[in-house]
C-alpha positions as CSV (number, residue, x, y, z in Angstrom):
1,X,8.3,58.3,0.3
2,X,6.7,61.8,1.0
3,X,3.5,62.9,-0.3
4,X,1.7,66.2,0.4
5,X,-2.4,66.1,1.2
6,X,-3.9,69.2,1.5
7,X,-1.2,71.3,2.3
8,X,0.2,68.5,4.8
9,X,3.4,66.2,4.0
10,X,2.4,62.7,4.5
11,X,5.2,59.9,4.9
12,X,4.2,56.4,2.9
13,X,5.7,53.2,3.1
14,X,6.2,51.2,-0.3
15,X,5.3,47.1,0.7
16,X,5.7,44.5,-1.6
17,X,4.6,41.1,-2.1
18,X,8.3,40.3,-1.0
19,X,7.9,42.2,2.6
20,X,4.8,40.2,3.5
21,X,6.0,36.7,4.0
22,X,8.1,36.2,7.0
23,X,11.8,34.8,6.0
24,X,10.6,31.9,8.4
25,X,7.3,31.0,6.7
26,X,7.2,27.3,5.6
27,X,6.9,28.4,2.4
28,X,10.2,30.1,1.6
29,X,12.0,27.6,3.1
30,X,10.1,24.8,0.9
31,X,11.0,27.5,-1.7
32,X,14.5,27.0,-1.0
33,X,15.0,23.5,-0.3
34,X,13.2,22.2,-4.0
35,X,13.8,23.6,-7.3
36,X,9.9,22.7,-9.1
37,X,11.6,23.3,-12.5
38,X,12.1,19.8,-13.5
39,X,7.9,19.9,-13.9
40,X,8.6,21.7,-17.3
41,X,10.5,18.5,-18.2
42,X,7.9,16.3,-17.2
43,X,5.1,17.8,-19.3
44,X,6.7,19.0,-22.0
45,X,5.1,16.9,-24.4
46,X,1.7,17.8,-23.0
47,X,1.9,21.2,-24.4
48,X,2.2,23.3,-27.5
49,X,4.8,25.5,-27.8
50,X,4.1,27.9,-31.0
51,X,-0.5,27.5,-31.4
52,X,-3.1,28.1,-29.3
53,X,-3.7,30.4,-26.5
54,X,-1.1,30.3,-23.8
55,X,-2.0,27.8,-20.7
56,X,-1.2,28.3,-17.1
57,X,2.1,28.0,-16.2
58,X,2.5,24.3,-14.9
59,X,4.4,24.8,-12.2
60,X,2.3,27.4,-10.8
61,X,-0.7,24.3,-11.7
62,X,1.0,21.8,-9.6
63,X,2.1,24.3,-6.5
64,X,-1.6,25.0,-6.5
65,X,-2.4,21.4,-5.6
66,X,0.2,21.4,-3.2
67,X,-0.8,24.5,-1.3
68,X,-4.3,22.6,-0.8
69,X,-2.3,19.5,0.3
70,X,0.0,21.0,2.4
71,X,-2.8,23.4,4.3
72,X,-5.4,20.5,4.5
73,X,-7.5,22.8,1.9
74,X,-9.8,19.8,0.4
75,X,-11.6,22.1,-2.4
76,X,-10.1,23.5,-5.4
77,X,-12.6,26.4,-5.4
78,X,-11.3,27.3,-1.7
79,X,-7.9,27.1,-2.9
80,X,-8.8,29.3,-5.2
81,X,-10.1,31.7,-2.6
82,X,-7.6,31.5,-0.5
83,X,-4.7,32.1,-2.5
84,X,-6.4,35.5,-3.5
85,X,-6.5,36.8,0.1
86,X,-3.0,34.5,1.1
87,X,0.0,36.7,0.6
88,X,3.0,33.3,1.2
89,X,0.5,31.6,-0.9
90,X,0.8,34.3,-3.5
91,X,4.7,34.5,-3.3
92,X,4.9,30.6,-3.7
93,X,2.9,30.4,-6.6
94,X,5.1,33.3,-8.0
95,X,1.8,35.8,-8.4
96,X,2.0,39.7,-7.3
97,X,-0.5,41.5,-5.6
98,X,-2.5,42.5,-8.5
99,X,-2.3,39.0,-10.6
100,X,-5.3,37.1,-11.4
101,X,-5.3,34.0,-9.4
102,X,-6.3,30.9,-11.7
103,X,-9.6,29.6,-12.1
104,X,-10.5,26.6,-9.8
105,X,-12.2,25.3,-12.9
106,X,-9.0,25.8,-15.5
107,X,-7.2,23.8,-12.9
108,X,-9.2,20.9,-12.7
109,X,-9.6,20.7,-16.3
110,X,-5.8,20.3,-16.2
111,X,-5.5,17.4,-14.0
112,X,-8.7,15.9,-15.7
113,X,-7.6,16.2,-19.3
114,X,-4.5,17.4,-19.6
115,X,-2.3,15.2,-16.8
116,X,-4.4,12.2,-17.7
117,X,-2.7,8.6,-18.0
118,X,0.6,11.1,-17.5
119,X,1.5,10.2,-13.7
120,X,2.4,13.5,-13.1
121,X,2.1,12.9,-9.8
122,X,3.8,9.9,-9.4
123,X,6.7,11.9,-10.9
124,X,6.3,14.5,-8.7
125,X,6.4,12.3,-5.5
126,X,9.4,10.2,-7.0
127,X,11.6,13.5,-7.6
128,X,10.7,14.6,-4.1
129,X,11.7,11.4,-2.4
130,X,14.8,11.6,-4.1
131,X,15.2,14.7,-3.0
132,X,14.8,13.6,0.2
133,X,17.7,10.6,-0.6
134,X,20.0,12.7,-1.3
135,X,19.9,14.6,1.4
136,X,20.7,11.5,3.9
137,X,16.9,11.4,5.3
138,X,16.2,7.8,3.4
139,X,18.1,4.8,5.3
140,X,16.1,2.3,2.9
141,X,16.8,-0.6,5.3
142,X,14.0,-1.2,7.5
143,X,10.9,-0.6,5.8
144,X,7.5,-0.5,7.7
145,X,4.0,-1.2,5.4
146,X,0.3,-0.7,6.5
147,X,-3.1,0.3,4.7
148,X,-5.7,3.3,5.2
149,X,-9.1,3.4,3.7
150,X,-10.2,6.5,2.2
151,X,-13.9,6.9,1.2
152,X,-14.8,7.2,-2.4
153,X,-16.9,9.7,-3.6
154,X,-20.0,7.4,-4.1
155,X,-23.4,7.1,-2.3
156,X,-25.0,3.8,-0.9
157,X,-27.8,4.1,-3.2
158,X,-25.9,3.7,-6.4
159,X,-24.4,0.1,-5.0
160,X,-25.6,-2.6,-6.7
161,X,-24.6,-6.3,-6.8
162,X,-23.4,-7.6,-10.2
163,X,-21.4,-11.2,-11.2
164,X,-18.1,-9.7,-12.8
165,X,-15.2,-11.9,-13.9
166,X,-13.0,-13.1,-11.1
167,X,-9.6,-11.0,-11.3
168,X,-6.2,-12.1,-11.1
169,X,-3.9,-10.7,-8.8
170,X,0.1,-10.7,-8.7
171,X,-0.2,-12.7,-5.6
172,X,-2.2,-15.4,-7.4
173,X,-0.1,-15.6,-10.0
174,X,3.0,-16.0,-7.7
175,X,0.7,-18.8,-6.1
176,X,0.3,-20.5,-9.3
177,X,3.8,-20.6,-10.0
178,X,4.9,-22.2,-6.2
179,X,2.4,-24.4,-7.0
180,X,3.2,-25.7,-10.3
181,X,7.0,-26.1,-9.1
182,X,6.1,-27.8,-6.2
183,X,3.8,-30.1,-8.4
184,X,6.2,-30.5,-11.3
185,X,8.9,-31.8,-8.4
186,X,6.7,-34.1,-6.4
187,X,5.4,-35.6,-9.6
188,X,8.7,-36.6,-11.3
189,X,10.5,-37.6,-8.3
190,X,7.4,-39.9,-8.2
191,X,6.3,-39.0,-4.8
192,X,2.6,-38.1,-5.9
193,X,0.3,-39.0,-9.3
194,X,0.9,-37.2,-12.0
195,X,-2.8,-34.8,-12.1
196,X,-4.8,-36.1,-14.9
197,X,-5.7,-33.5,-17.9
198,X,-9.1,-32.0,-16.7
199,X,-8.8,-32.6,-13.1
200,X,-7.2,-29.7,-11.8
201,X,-9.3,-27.9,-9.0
202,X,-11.0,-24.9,-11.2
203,X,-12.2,-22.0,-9.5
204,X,-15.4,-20.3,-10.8
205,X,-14.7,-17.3,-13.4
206,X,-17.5,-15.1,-12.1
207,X,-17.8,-14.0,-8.6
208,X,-21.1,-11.7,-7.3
209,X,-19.6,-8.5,-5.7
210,X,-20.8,-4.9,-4.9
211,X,-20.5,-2.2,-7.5
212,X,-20.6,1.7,-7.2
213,X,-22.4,2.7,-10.0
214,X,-20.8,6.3,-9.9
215,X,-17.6,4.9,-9.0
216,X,-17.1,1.1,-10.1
217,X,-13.0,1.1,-9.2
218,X,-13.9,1.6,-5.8
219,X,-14.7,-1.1,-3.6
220,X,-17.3,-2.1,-0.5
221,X,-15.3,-2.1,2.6
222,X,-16.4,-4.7,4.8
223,X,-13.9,-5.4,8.0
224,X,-14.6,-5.2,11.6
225,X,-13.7,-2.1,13.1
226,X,-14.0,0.3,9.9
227,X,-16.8,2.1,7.6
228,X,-18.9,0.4,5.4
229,X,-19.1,1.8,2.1
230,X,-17.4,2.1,-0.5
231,X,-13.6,2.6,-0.4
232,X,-10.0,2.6,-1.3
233,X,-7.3,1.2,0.3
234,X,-3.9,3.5,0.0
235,X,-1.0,0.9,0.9
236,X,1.8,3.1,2.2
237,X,5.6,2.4,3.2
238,X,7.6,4.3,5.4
239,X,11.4,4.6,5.4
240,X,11.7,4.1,9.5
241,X,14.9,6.4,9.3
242,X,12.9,9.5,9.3
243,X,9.4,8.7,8.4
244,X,9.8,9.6,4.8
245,X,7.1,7.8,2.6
246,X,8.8,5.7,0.2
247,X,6.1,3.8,-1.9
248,X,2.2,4.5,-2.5
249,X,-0.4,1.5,-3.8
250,X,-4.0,2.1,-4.4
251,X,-6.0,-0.8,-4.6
252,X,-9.9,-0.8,-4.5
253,X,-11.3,-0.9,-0.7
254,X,-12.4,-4.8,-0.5
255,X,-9.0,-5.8,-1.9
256,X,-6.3,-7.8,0.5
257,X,-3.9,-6.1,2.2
258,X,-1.1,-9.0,1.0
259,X,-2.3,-8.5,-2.7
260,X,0.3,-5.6,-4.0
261,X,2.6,-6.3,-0.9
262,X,5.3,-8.4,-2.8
263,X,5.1,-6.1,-6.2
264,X,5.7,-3.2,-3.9
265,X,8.8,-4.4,-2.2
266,X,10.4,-5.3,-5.2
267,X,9.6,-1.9,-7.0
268,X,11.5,-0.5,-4.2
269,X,14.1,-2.2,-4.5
270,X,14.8,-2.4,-8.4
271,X,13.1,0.9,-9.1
272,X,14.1,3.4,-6.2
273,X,17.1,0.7,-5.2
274,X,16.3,0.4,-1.5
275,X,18.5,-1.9,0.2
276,X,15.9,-3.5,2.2
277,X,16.9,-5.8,4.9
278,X,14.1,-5.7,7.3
279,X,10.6,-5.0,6.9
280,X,7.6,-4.7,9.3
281,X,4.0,-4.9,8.4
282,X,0.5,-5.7,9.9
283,X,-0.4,-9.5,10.3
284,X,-2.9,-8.7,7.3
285,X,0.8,-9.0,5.4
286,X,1.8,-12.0,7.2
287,X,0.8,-14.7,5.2
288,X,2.7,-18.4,4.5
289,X,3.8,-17.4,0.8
290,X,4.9,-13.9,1.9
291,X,6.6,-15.5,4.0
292,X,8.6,-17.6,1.8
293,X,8.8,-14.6,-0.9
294,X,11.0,-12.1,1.6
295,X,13.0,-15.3,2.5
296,X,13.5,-16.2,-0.7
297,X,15.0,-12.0,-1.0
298,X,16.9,-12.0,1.8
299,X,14.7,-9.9,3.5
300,X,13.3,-10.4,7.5
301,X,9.9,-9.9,7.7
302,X,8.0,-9.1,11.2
303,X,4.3,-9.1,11.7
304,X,2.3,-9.4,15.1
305,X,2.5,-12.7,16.5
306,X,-0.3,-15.3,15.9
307,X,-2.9,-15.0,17.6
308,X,-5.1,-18.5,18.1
309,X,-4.5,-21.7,16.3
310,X,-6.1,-24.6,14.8
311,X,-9.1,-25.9,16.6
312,X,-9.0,-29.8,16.5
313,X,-12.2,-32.1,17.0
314,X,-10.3,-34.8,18.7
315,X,-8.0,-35.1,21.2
316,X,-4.8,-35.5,19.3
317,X,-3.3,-32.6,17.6
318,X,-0.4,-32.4,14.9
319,X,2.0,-31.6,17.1
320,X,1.2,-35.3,18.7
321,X,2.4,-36.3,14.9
322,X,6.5,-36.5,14.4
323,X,7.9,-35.6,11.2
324,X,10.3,-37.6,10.2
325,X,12.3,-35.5,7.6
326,X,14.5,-38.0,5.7
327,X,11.5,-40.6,4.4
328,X,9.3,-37.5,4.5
329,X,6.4,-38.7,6.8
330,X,4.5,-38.3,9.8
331,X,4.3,-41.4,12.7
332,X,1.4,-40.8,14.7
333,X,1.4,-41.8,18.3
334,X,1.4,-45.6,17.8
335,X,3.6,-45.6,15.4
336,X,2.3,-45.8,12.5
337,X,3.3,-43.6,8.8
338,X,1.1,-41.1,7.9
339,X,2.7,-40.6,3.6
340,X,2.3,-37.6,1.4
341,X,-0.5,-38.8,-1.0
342,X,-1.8,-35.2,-2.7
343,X,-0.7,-31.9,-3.2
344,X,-3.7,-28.9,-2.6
345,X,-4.4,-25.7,-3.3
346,X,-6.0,-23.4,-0.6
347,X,-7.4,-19.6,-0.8
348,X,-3.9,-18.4,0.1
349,X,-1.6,-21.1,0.9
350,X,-0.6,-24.9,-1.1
351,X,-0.6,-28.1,1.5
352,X,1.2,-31.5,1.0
353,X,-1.6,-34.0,2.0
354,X,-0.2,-37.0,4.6
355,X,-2.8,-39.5,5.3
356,X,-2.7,-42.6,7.4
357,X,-4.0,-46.0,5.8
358,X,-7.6,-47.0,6.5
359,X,-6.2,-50.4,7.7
360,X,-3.9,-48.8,10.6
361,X,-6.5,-47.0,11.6
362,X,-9.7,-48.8,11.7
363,X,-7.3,-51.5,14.3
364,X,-5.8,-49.1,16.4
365,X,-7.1,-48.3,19.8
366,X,-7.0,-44.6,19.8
367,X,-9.2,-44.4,16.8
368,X,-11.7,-42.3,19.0
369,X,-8.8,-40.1,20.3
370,X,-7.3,-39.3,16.7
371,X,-9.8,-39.5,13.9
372,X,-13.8,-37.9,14.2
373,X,-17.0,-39.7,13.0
374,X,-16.4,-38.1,10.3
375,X,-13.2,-39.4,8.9
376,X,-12.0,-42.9,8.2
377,X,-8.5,-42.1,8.5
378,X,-5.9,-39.4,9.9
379,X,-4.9,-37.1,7.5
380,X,-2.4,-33.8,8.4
381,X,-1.6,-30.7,6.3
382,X,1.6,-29.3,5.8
383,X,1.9,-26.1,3.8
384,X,5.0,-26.2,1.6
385,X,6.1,-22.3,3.2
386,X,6.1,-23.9,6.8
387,X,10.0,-23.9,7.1
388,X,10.6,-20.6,5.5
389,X,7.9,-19.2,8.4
390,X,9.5,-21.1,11.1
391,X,13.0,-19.2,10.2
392,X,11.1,-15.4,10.1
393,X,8.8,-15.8,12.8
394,X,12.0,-17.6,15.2
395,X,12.5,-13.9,16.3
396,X,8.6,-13.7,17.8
397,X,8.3,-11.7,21.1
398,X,12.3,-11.1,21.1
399,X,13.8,-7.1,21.8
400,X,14.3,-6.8,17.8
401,X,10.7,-8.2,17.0
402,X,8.7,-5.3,19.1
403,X,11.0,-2.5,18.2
404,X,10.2,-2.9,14.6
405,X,6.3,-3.4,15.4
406,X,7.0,-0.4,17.6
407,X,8.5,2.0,14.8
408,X,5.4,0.3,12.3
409,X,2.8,1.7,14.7
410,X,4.7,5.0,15.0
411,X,5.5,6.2,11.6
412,X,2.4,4.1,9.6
413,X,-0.1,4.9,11.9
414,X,1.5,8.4,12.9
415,X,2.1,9.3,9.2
416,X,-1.9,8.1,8.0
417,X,-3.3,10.1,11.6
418,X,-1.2,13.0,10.0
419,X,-2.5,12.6,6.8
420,X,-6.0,12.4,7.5
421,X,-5.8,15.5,10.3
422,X,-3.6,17.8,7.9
423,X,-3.2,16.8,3.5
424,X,-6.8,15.7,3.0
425,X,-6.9,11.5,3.6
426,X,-10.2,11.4,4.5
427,X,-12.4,11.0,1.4
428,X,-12.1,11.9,-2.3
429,X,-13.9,14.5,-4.1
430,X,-12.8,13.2,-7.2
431,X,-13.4,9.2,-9.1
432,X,-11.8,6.7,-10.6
433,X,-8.4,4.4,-10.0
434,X,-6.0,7.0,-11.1
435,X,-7.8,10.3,-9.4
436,X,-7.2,8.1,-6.2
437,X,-4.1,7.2,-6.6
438,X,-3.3,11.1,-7.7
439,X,-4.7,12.0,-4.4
440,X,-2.6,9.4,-2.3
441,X,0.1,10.1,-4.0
442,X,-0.2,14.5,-3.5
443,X,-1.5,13.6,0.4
444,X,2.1,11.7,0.8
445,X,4.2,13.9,-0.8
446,X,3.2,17.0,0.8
447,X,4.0,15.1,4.4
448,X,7.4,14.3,3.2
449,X,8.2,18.1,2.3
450,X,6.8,18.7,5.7
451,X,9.0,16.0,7.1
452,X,12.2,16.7,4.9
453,X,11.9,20.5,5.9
454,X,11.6,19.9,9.6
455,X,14.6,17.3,9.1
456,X,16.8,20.0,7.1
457,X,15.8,22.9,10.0
């Protein structure tokens, strides 16, 4: 293009939007590889198509978010600023050089009012992992589980400690019903008492626990090793195929690990329809009715070995005690029966009761050896999952066992270091349940568009 300048022919270039972005940014090739059309499906009902003035387009709403995500930009006003100045930003959202970039404001408004109680998001990082299914980068058979803590957006000095009711959780519940089947079995094969109306152990209702004031869903944090404060807990698991984030759990920061750990495998596998075989988690996952619960599925569940044991007061331990499996008792070293007389409920576990008669044991000579001052008889505790944690923990220390503990700690860890360095893990800005679990859920999917583009070239 010539112009002429004071009598002098000048040659300009014409540059568009289009000529700025290299073919191999990141951006076109995300471009290319997902079609973020289907997001007009997904809100469809959430907007008015013939009244009222006409909103931001919602697909340019949601690449927004993801541009912050993706770039490790934590604030939606410096999103905001950088996708004026940002030319691949620009192209990806689909604005031109001279279009008004939307309001940081208009945007949050969005997610706060319009998106709410929607799981937008959740539908967002379900369409991309099936995305990444199709394209052969989800195995779905050995799937590795950990948890990350991310602060909540809540000072100290609006803690305060309150009695609030004692919730139940969908491991309690699945406690309660191993419990009352091994109960209901015991007592009509007439092993055990039937348990008298009234008796049952009852735990309090209330519990006293520390409250955010600004931010009651979240939850004090109190382990060795990690912050104080108040937290959540994102519960993550990883495909080990190629490190693609299958599943994302928000639970406040002073719940267990174990709690959603069961609910979560078999969401994977009914809802995204994972064939799971193998699993690997932290030992915070490897408790006795877990245990019995990926047995019971099929599936083979490793966890660090256990570390410790029982410490016993006297000299004789259990394994001094044999079983003997067909009149289902214990002999103790001289010889005499130790029978199943109770069945009882712990925090996390249920124990058959064997005890030893008073008699036996007030005439025996190793009295001092077996029983303490304490106690007039031997008694030994047998948890009901024992056998079905013998058969998954047989494989302890073998090749198999450390490879899988080997891909946990690369692709958990790896993925939550990757998260916190690059798509904004670290703390929330925003509060409440569902702004957390919006923010998990953007943080994961814009590592597996990372991950799936690297993976595709």
């Amino acid at each position: 293009m010539l112009t002429e300048r004071d009598g002098i022919q000048i040659k300009m270039h014409c540059v568009t939007l289009e000529d700025l972005v290299p073919q191999e940014h990141f951006l076109r090739k995300l471009e290319n590889a997902v079609d973020f059309s289907f997001i007009y499906d997904e809100v469809r009902d959430l907007y008015c198509p013939d009244n009222g003035r006409p909103g931001i387009d919602p697909v340019i709403l949601v690449k927004y978010l993801l541009v912050g995500y993706l770039y490790g930009i934590e604030s939606e006003r410096r999103i905001e600023q950088e996708i004026q100045v940002n030319m691949a930003y620009r192209w990806f959202l689909g604005l031109d050089l001279d279009d008004r970039v939307p309001d940081h404001s208009t945007i949050s408004q969005n997610r706060r009012r319009r998106f709410h109680g929607k799981n937008v998001f959740r539908h967002l990082f379900e369409h991309i992992l099936h995305l990444c299914m199709e394209k052969g980068l989800v195995d779905g058979r050995i799937i590795l589980t950990d948890s990350t803590h991310v602060k909540a957006n809540a000072s100290f000095k609006a803690n305060t400690k309150v009695l609030a009711q004692r919730e139940t959780t969908d491991y309690m519940e699945r406690l309660d019903r191993y419990e009352a089947e091994e109960r209901a079995r015991l007592e009509s094969s007439g092993v055990i008492k039937p348990q008298r109306a009234g008796r049952e152990k009852k735990e309090s209702s209330k519990v006293q626990k520390t409250v955010s004031t600004t931010d009651p869903d979240a939850g004090m944090l109190q382990r060795p090793g990690k912050p104080e404060g108040m937290h959540y807990l994102d519960h993550q698991s990883v495909d080990a195929a190629h490190g693609i984030v299958v599943d994302v759990a928000v639970t406040p920061g002073n719940a267990n690990d174990s709690e959603p750990y069961l609910g979560r495998i078999e969401y994977m596998r009914e809802h995204l329809g994972l064939d799971i075989q193998t699993a690997g988690a932290d030992s915070a996952y490897g408790t006795s009715m877990i245990y019995r619960a990926m047995d019971d599925m099929g599936i083979r569940l490793y966890t660090p070995a256990a570390t410790g044991g029982v410490t016993y007061k006297v000299e004789f331990r259990r394994e001094d005690f044999r079983y003997d499996a067909e009149k289902d008792c214990f002999l103790c070293p001289a010889g005499k029966a130790l029978t199943l007389r109770s069945l009882e409920r712990e925090n996390y576990n249920i124990s058959r009761i064997y005890r030893a008669d008073r008699k036996d044991c007030r005439i025996c000579p190793m009295l001092g050896r077996c029983v303490s001052d304490s106690h007039r008889s031997r008694s030994i505790r047998k948890n009901i999952f024992e056998e079905a944690v013998k058969r998954q923990r047989e494989t302890d220390g073998a090749s198999t066992h450390k490879r899988i503990l080997g891909l946990r700690q690369i692709w958990c860890e790896g993925s939550f270091a990757a998260q916190k360095w690059m798509h904004n893990l670290r703390r929330l800005f925003r509060r409440g349940m569902e702004a957390a679990e919006d923010h998990c859920l953007l943080s994961a999917t814009a590592l597996n568009l990372k991950r799936m583009i690297k993976c595709l070239g």
